[in-house]
ZADO-48073 format. One record per residue (C-alpha): residue number from 0; residue in one letter; y negated, x, z. Coordinates in pm, whole numbers. Each point is the difference from the previous one (the first is absolute). Layout:
<pts>
{NUM "A" {Y X Z}};
...
</pts>
This chain:
<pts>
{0 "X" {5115 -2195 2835}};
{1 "X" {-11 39 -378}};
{2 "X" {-406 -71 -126}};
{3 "X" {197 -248 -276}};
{4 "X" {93 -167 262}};
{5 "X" {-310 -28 199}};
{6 "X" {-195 -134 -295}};
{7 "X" {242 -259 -34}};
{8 "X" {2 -120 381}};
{9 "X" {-415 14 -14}};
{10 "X" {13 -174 -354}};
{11 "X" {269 -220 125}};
{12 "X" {-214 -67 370}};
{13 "X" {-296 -109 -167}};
{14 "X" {158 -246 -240}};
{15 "X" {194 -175 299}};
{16 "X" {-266 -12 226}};
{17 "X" {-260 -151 -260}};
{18 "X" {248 -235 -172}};
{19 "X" {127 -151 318}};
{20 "X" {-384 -65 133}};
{21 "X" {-59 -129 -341}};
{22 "X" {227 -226 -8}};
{23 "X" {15 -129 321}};
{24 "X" {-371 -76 56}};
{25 "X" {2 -333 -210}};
{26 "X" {296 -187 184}};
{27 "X" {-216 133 318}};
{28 "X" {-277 -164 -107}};
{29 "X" {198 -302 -73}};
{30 "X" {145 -38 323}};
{31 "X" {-339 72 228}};
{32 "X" {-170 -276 -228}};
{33 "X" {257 -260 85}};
{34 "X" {-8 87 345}};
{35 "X" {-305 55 93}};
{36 "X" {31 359 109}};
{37 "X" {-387 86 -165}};
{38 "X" {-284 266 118}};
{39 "X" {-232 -262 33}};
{40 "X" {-398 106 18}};
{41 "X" {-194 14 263}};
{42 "X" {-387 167 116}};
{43 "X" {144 351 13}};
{44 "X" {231 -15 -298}};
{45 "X" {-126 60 -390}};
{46 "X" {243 -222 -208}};
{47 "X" {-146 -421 2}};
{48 "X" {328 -159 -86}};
{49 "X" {360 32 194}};
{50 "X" {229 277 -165}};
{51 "X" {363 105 75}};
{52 "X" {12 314 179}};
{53 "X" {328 108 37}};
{54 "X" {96 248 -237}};
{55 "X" {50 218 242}};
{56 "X" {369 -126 -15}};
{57 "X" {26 81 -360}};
{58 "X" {-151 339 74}};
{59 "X" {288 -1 336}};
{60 "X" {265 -37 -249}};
{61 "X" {-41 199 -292}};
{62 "X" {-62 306 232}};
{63 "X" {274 -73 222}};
{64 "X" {260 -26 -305}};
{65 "X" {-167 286 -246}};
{66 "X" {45 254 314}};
{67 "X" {325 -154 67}};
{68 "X" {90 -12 -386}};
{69 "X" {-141 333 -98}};
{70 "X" {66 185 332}};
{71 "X" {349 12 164}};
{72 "X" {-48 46 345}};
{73 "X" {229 303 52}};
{74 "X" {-299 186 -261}};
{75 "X" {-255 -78 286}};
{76 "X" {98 -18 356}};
{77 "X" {-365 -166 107}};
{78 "X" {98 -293 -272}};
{79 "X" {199 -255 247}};
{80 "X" {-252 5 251}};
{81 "X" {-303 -6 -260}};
{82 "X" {194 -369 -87}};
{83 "X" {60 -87 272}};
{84 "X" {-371 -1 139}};
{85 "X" {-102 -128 -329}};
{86 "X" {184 -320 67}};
{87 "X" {-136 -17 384}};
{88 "X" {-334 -6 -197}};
{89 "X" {81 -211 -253}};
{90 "X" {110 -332 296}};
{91 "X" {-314 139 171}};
{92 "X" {-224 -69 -289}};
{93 "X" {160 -305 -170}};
{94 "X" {-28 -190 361}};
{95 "X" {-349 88 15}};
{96 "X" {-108 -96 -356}};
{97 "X" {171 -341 46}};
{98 "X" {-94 -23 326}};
{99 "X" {-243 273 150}};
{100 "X" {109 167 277}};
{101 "X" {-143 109 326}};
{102 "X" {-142 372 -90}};
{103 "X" {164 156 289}};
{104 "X" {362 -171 -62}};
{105 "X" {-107 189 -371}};
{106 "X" {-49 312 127}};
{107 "X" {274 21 242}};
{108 "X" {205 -78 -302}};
{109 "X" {-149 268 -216}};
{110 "X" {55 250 296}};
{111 "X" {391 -133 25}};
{112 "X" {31 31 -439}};
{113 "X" {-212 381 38}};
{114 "X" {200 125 335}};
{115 "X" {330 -77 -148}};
{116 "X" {-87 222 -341}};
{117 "X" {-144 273 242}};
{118 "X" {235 41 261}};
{119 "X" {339 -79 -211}};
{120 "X" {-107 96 -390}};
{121 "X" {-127 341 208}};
{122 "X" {-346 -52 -215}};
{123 "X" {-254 178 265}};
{124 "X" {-259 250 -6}};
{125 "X" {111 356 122}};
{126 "X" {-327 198 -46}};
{127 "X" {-353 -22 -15}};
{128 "X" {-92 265 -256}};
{129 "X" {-192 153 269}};
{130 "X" {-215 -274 64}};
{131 "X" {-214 95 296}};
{132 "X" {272 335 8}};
{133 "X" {294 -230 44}};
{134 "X" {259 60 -219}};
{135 "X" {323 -124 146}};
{136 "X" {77 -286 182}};
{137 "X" {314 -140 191}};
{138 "X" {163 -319 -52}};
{139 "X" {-211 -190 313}};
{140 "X" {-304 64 -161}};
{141 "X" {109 -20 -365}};
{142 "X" {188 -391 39}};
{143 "X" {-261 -185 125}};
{144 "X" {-304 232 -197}};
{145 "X" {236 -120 -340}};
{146 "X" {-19 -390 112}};
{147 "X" {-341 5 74}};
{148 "X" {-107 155 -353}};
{149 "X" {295 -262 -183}};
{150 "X" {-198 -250 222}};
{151 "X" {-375 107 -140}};
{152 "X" {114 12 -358}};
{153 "X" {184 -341 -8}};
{154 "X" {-295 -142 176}};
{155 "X" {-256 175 -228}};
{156 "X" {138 -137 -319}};
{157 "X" {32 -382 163}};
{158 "X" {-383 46 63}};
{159 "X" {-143 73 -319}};
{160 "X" {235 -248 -206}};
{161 "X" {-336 -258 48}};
{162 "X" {-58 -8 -401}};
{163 "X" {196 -9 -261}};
{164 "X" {242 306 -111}};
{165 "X" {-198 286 285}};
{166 "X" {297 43 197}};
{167 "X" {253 26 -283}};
{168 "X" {-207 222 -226}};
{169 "X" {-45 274 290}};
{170 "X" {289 -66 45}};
{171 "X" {121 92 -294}};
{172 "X" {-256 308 -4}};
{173 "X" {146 130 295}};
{174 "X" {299 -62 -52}};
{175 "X" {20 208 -421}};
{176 "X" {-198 284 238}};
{177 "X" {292 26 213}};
{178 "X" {205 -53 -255}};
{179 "X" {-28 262 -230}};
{180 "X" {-66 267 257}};
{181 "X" {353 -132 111}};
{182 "X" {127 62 -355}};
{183 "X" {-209 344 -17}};
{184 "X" {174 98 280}};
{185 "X" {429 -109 -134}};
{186 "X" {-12 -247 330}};
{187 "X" {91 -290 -269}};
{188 "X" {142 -249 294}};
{189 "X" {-361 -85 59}};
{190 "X" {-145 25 -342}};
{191 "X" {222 -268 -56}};
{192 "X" {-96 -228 282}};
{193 "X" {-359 27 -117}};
{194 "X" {85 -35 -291}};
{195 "X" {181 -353 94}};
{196 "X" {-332 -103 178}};
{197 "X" {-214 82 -275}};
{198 "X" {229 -218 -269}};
{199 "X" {6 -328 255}};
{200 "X" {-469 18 82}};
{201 "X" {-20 16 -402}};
{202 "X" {252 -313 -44}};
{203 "X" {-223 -154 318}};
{204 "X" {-341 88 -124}};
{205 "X" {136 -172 -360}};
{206 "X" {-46 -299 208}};
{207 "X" {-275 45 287}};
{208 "X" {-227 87 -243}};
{209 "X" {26 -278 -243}};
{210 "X" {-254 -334 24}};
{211 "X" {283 -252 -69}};
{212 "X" {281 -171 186}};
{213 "X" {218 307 30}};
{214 "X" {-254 135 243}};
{215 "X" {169 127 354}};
{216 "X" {-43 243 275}};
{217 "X" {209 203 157}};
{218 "X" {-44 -107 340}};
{219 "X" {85 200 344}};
{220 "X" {330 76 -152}};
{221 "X" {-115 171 -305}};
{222 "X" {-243 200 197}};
{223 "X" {228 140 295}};
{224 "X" {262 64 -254}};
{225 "X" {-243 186 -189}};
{226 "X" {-159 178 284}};
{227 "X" {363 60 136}};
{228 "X" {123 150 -324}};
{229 "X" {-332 221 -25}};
{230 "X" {44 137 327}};
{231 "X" {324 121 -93}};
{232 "X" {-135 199 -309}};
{233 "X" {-304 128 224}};
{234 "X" {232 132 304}};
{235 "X" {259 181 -202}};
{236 "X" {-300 141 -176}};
{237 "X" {-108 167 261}};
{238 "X" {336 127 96}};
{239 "X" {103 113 -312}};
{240 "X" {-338 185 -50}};
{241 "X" {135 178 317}};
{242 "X" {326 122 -240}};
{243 "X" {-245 213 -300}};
{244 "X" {-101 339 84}};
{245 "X" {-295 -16 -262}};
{246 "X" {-118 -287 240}};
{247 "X" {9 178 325}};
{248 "X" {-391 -61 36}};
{249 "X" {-1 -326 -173}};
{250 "X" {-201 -284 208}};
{251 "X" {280 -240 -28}};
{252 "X" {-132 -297 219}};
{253 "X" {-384 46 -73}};
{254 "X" {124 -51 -378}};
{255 "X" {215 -294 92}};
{256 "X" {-347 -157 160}};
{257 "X" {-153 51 -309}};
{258 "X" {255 -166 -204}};
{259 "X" {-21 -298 183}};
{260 "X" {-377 31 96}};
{261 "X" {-71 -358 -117}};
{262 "X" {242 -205 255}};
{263 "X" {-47 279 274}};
{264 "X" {-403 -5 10}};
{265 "X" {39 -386 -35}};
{266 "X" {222 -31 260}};
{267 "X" {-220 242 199}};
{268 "X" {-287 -206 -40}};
{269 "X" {93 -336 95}};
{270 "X" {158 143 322}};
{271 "X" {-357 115 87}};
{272 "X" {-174 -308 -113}};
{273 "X" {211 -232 217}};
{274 "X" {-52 254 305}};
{275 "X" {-397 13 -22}};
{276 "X" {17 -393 -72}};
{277 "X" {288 -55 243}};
{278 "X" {226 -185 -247}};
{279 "X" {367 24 24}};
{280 "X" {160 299 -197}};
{281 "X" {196 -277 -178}};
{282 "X" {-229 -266 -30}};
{283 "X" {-73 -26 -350}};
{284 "X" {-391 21 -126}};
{285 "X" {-242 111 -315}};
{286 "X" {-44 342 94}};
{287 "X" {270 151 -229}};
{288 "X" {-204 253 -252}};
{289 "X" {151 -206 -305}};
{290 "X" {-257 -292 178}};
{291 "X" {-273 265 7}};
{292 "X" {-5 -1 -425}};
{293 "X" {76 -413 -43}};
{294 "X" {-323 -25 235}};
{295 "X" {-202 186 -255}};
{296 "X" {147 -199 -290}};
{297 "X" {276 203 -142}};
{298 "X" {288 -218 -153}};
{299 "X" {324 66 194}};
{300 "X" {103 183 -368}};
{301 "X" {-254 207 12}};
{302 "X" {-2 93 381}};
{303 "X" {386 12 -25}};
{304 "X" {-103 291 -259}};
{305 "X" {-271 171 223}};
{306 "X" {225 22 305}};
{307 "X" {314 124 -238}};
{308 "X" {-209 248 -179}};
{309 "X" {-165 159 393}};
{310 "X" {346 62 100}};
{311 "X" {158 141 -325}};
{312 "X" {-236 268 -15}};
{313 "X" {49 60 354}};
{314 "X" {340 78 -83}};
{315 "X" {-83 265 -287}};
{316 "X" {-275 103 255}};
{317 "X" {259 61 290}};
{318 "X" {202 239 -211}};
{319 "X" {-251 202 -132}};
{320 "X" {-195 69 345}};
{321 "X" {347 22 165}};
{322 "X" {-12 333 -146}};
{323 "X" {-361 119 91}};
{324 "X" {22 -160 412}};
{325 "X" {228 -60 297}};
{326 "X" {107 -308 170}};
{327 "X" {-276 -93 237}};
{328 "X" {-263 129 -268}};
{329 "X" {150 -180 -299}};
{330 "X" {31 -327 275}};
{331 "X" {-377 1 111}};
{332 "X" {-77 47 -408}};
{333 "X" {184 -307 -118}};
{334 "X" {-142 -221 283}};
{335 "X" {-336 138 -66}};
{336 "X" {3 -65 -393}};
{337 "X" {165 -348 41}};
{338 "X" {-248 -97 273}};
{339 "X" {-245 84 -197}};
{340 "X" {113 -179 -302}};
{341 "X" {78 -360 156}};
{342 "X" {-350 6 247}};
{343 "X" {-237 22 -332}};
{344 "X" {158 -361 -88}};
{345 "X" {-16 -121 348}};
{346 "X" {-331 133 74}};
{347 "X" {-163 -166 -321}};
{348 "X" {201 -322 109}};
{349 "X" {-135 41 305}};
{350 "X" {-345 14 -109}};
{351 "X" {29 -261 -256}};
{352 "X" {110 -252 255}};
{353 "X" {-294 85 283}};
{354 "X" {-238 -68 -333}};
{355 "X" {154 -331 -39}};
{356 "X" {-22 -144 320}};
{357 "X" {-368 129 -2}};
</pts>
């Protein structure tokens, strides 16, 4: 594919994807207000007044038609399948945000959406880098190891949308990281998917982070497509690392953790809160880390920042040490540093509370 070319599909990807959120947020907005279809607040939620939230279908559409637009599907043969669970999400999240939905009848539906891009857009996991010595692995093990990391990532990103812009601006992060090494690397198929993502958060964020009466969230929808469209980039990393002989040694998923340390150690946290407090995994609380910093009196601007800042330098931090360690080492040294980092603010929280009730 000619590099003239390329630029113009990227250029022409972002434009699409950011103009069609942009536009369609307001008549969103529009329509949840007359009917009723608001976040309203409650004790464990941070906004006081009732807000749309379901610009996740503007995010739906514009990457749905900017792949579709930008990408003909003979140029990618993962593309019909990538749509197609898109759109399983997208009825998955919309009936939810109107009407919340049982969280198993949610998950079953994610694993339907994430099976069907697996199993028929052949999107799996074939090695392990050497990861405990395993390098190879057949299809039995590689199907169902794929769906359960598709599964992690979409549910990572739904838990730490619980202030205003987190999960889109990782997002975003993660997905310019992948990005670029995609266009590094000539594989411009995904460069342009992230790409598409990246164009559609900014349009969002336009409007989540404003005070007035455009305000809206993204909802379930927004978040699974996110999470589905991120596992995408992160998978095909790791196989496509696989591909570069000057990356023979390179600590593929141990980078991909740190990428996406944020959502992972969040998501790794709460599951061990709710087990020592016997909660249900899907039972929503104020344990999230972004609650950790509102406790102490951070603005959600300014803890939005904090938490966005921790995982972009774990990104530059991944890359550098991905050089210097192996897979397990590089592992254990990310989820040392970022332990470290988030149990200074919840120690001094907890110590500022046991004074209070002194």
């Amino acid at each position: 594919m000619d590099l003239g070319q390329v630029k113009i599909m990227i250029i022409l990807g972002f434009l699409l994807a950011f103009v069609i959120t942009f536009v369609s947020i307001p008549t969103i907005i529009r329509v949840t207000r007359m009917t009723g279809w608001l976040d309203r607040p409650d004790e464990r939620k941070v906004h006081s007044k009732p807000i749309p939230r379901l610009a996740g279908t503007a995010i739906f559409a514009s990457i749905a038609l900017a792949t579709l637009l930008v990408l003909p599907a003979g140029e990618a043969s993962f593309l019909n399948s990538f749509l197609a669970s898109l759109i399983i999400l997208f009825f998955i999240g919309i009936k939810d945000d109107i009407l919340i939905t049982a969280p198993l009848t949610k998950f079953l539906g994610q694993l339907v959406a994430v099976s069907l891009l697996v199993v028929l857009g052949d999107v799996r996991i074939t090695n392990m880098h050497g990861f405990f010595h395993i390098f190879y692995i057949p299809a039995w093990i590689g199907v169902p190891l794929t769906i359960l990391i598709f599964l992690i990532i979409i549910n990572a990103f739904n838990f730490i949308d619980g202030i205003d812009g987190l999960s889109a601006v990782i997002a975003i992060e993660v997905a310019a990281t992948f990005g670029f090494w995609f266009y590094q690397r000539h594989i411009y198929e995904y460069t342009v998917i992230a790409v598409i993502l990246i164009g559609s958060l900014l349009a969002y964020l336009r409007y989540n982070l404003s005070d007035g009466e455009n305000k809206i969230f993204m909802g379930d929808t927004g978040t699974m497509i996110i999470g589905l469209t991120i596992g995408l980039l992160a998978v095909q990393f790791n196989e496509f690392v696989l591909r570069f002989s000057d990356l023979k040694y390179f600590p593929a998923p141990a980078v991909s953790f740190g990428i996406m340390i944020m959502p992972f150690y969040d998501l790794m946290r709460i599951i061990y809160v709710r087990t020592i407090i016997g909660k249900h995994f899907f039972e929503p609380d104020k344990n999230h880390v972004h609650h950790i910093f509102l406790r102490l009196g951070f603005t959600q601007r300014q803890t939005l920042l904090i938490l966005s800042l921790i995982n972009l330098v774990f990104i530059f931090l991944s890359f550098f040490l991905a050089k210097h360690f192996t897979i397990r080492r590089l592992l254990l040294v990310l989820f040392i540093l970022i332990a470290i980092i988030i149990y200074i603010p919840a120690h001094i929280l907890r110590k500022k509370e046991e004074m209070k009730n002194e």
